[in-house]
SEBADO-964852 format. One record per residue (C-alpha): x, y, z. Coordinates in steps of 0.1 Angstrom, whole numbers, plus 5000, padded with zeros to 4 digits. Layout:
<sites>
XYZ ...
</sites>
This chain:
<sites>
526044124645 525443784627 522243624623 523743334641 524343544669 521443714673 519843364672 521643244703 521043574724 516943524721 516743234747 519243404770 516743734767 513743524773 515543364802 516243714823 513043784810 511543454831 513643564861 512243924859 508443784862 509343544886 511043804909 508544094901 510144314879 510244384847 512644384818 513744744819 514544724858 511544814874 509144674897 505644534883 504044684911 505245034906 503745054873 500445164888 501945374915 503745574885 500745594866 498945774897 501946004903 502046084868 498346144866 498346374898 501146554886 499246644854 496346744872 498346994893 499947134863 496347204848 495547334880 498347554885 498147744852 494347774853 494847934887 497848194867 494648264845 491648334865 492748484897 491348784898 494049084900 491649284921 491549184959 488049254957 486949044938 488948734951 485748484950 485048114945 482848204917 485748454898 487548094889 484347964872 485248124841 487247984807 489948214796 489948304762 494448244761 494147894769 491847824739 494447994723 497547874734 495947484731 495547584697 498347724688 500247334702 497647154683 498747344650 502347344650 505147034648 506746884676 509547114678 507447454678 505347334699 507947274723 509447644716 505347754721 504847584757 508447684770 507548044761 504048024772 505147904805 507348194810 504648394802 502048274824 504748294851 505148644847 501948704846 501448504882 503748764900 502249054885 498848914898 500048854929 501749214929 498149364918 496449134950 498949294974 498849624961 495249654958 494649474994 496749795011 497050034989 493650024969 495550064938 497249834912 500849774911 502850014891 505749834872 507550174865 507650304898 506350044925 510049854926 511450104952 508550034977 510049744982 513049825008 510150095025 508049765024 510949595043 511649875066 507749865076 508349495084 511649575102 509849795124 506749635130 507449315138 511249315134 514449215111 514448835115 510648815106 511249065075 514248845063 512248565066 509648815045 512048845020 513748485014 510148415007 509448634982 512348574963 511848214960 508048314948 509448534921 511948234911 509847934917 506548024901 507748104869 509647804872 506947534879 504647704857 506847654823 507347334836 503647264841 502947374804 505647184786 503946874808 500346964792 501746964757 502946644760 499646564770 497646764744 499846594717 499646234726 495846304726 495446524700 491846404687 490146434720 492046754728 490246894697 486746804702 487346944743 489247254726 486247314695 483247304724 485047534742 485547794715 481747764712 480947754744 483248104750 481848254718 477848234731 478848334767 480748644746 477548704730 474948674756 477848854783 477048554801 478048624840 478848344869 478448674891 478049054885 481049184873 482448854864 482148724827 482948334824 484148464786 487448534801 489948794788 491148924820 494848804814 495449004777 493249304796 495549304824 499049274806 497549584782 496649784814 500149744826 501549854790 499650144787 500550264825 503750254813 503350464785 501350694806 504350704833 506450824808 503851074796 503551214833 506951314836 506951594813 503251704824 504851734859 507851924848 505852154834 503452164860 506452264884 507752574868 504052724868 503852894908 501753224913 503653264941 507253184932 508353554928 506353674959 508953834985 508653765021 507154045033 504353965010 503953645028 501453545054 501353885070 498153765090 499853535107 502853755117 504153625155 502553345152 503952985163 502052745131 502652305134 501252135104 500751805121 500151485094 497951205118 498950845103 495850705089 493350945096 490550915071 486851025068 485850635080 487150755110 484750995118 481750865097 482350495096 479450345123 482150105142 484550405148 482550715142 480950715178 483950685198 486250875180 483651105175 482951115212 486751205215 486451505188 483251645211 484551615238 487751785226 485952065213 484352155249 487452125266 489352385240 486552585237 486552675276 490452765273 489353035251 489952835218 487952775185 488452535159 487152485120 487352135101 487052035065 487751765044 490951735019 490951414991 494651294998 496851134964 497550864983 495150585001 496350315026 499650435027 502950595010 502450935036 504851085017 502751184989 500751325009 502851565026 504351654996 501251734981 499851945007 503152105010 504452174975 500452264959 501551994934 499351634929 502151414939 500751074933 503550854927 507250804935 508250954899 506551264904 507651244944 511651224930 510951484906 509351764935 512751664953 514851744926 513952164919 513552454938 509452434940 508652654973 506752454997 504852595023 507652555048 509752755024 506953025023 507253055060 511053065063 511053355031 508653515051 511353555082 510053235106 512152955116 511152655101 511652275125 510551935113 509651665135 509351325123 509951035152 509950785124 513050885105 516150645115 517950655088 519150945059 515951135047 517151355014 513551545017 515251715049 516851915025 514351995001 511752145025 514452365044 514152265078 516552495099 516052225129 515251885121 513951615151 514051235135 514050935159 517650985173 517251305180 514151315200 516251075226 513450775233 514050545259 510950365261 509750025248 508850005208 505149995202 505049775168 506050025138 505750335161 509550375172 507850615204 503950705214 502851035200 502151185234 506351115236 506751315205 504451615215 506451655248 510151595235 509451835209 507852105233 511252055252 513652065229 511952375210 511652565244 515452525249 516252725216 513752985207 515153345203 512053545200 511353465165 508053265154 508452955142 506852695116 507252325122 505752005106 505051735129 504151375119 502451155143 502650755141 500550585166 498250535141 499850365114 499449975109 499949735119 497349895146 498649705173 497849835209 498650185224 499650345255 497450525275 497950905281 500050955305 500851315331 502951555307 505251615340 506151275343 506951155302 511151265305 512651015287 509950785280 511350515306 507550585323 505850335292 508550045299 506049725310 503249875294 503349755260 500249595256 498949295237 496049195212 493549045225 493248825193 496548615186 494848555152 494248945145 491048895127 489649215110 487449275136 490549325161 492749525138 490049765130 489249825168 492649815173 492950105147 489850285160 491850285195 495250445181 493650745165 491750785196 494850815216 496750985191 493251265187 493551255227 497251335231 496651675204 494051785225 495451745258 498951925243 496652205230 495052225258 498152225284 500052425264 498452615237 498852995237 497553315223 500253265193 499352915186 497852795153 497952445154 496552245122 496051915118 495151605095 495151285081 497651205051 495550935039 493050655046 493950325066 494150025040 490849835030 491249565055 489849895076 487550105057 486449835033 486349814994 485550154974 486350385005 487150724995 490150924996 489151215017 490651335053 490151555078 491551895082 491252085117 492752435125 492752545159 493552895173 492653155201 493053415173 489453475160 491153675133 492853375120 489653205119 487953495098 490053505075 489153135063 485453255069 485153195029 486252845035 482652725044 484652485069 482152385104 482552495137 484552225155 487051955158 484951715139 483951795103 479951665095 479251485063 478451815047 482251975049 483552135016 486051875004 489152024982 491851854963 494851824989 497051994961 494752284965 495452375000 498752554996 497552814975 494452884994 496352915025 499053135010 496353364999 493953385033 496853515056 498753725026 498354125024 
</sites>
């Protein structure tokens, strides 16, 4: 372009630039007035990006200690991240932020993984193993409060696990830009920081007990998670081994649980009954009114009963470790140890009882779909949902009321006994959460098909279901569920019955609170006083109700013990 030209464009430039005033825009399109709104948006924005990633930093992984006060701290990977940008060139620091970003976003879902996990399970999130609790996490949904909501659950989720990730790299390539075009400032902030974090270090400066505002809860966490890993893969050879080693893998039949020769025996798992239920001071007096009360009624039929306490692997839910660690003798803890037990030929207690010539049934209403353990503990009659023929109204995740179960069972057994004893594991579900309302017990005459509970579904009598109305609401199903045991004991318990019952694990913490333990009951019940003396080393108590000074075992312990009370 000439000079000349260029000459003769400058008053045509200065003229649109006239017009633009006049009309209120400026030269590059926009309007004068929307400079300041910009600036605002763009401020905002920034602040929410600040926001955002400080949150990904200090929220605590343990539901516990979610707390105002657990975000008053300075995390140590900031100081080092901002660093790190305020060292390197444009381009790196680019590379630095984007990667960051990811990072941080990553470590926002595994925070919010831990916060779930640790809210029902009282446990962290295992990133080995935990994936496949997933689909039983949308089945439980399914059930309780059915598919649309669970879809709904799920199209959620997935737009968490995309979208965080997502705003949060975005967030810190936004602060870089910011950290660069202030880069003096940025420094001083950054430098008074480092001292301030170094002298809180020092001192173990604390906004609260157990919180340190020298933050380094983000590197701690991602090491945790690595070394569980490492320790997964550890645990699957310590199992295997652990498998193979069986006192009583060679023992032949007729070496097996002669005292209990012509005996009928039900394991029964109760959903969710923990020691809080009997101990805890908002549950203990009813339920333990129901347990009393229980224990007169049998004990004028002519039966007796002994309690204990077992420490279960599992706590606020995943039932099936439980059973398979009462069953097998094995600490079965987690799904990798769970698949493992499923995969050899470790003798259960069912399997004890079916070498030892009795007919083995399983009964477990909430099975609708294919169940592989069938086949592993041997059942020679197996009773899922279909089977037990419900045609009664759903009660939340329960797909029938336990009293239902007890009586189908009774009839379906009755119709195909040939004389020979048999062993059968029975799982009860009235209790398991969502805790909402329960039937009440009902004549055993008129249950037939269950068409007598239609219209008596109830409701909460909180919409909001606070904690205080799911933990009454819990406190009522494992009084109905206790109730229905009795009464079937009770109605029809003979002089061959040993019924023993249980709880596979504590209700989550939103019931029994933070640091509950692991422990549940045990009850046996019999007419046989020879039965009962031959746990008379046990030191278990007289009763349905087990007192605070039980013996408490290891769950994994039971099998053996058992096997070797009623052998030769």
């Amino acid at each position: 372009m000439s000079l000349l030209t260029r000459v003769r464009q400058l008053p045509n430039q200065g003229r649109r630039a006239m017009r633009a005033e006049a009309s209120g825009d400026t030269a590059d399109g926009t309007h004068v007035e929307d400079r300041p709104k910009r600036s605002i948006a763009a401020r905002l924005t920034t602040v929410l990006a600040a926001l955002l990633v400080l949150l990904v930093l200090t929220v605590p992984y343990d539901f516990g200690r979610l707390s105002p006060a657990a975000f008053a701290r300075i995390p140590l990977e900031a100081l080092l991240v901002v660093a790190l940008l305020l060292a390197l060139p444009s381009r790196g620091s680019r590379l630095v932020a984007t990667l960051a970003g990811v990072a941080l976003g990553l470590l926002g879902l595994l925070k919010l993984l831990d916060l779930g996990f640790t809210a029902s399970l009282s446990r962290a999130f295992d990133p080995v193993l935990d994936w496949a609790l997933l689909d039983e996490g949308f089945a439980f949904l399914s059930e309780s409060y059915g598919r649309p909501a669970a879809i709904g659950v799920a199209i959620t989720l997935a737009v968490v696990f995309v979208g965080l990730p997502t705003l949060v790299t975005l967030s810190m390539r936004r602060l870089r830009r910011l950290v660069v075009r202030h880069r003096t400032a940025t420094t001083r902030i950054v430098a008074a920081l480092v001292v301030v974090w170094v002298a809180c270090a020092a001192f173990n400066v604390r906004v609260v007990e157990g919180v340190p505002v020298a933050d380094t809860s983000a590197t701690t966490l991602t090491n945790g998670h690595g070394f569980q890993v490492r320790l997964r893969l550890d645990d699957r050879e310590r199992f295997a081994a652990l498998l193979g080693d069986d006192r009583f893998a060679d023992t032949p039949g007729d070496q097996l649980l002669t005292a209990l020769r012509g005996k009928n025996v039900v394991i029964s798992f109760v959903e969710s009954y923990g020691r809080d239920a009997v101990e805890d001071p908002e549950f203990a007096p009813q339920v333990g009114a129901v347990l009393d009360g229980g224990t007169s009624r049998l004990n004028a039929a002519g039966f007796a009963a002994q309690s204990g306490f077992l420490t279960s692997p599992t706590f606020g839910g995943g039932s099936w470790l439980a059973h398979d660690t009462l069953l097998s003798g094995l600490w079965v803890d987690n799904d990798q140890r769970h698949r493992t037990l499923l995969a050899s030929d470790r003798m259960t207690l069912n399997g004890a009882f079916r070498r030892a010539d009795w007919q083995t049934v399983g009964v477990m209403p909430a099975v609708s779909r294919a169940w592989p353990e069938g086949s592993f503990f041997g059942y020679e009659r197996f009773y899922d949902a279909r089977a037990l023929g419900y045609r009664g109204p759903k009660f939340s995740f329960g797909t029938m009321p336990d009293q239902y179960t007890l009586a189908s069972w009774r009839r379906l057994e009755q119709a195909k006994r040939d004389g020979k004893p048999t062993m059968t594991e029975l799982a009860l579900v009235s209790s398991h959460a969502p805790w909402t309302p329960v039937p009440d017990l009902v004549d055993w005459a008129a249950i037939g098909n269950g068409a007598i509970y239609k219209g008596t579904v109830k409701k909460s009598d909180d919409k909001r279901r606070n904690t205080e109305q799911i933990r009454a609401d819990y406190r009522h199903s494992i009084e109905y569920t206790l109730s229905a045991l009795i009464s079937y004991v009770q109605t029809y318990g003979d002089d061959d019955l040993v019924f023993i019952f249980l709880g596979d694990h504590q209700p989550a913490a939103v019931v029994t609170g933070d640091n509950a333990s692991r422990d549940v009951p045990i009850t046996i019940i019999t007419r046989d006083r020879a039965v009962l003396d031959r746990i008379s080393g046990w030191g278990w108590q007289d009763g349905l109700k087990p007192g605070p000074q039980a013996p408490v075992w290891r769950m994994d312990t039971f099998r053996d013990r058992f096997l070797t009370a009623f052998g030769p």
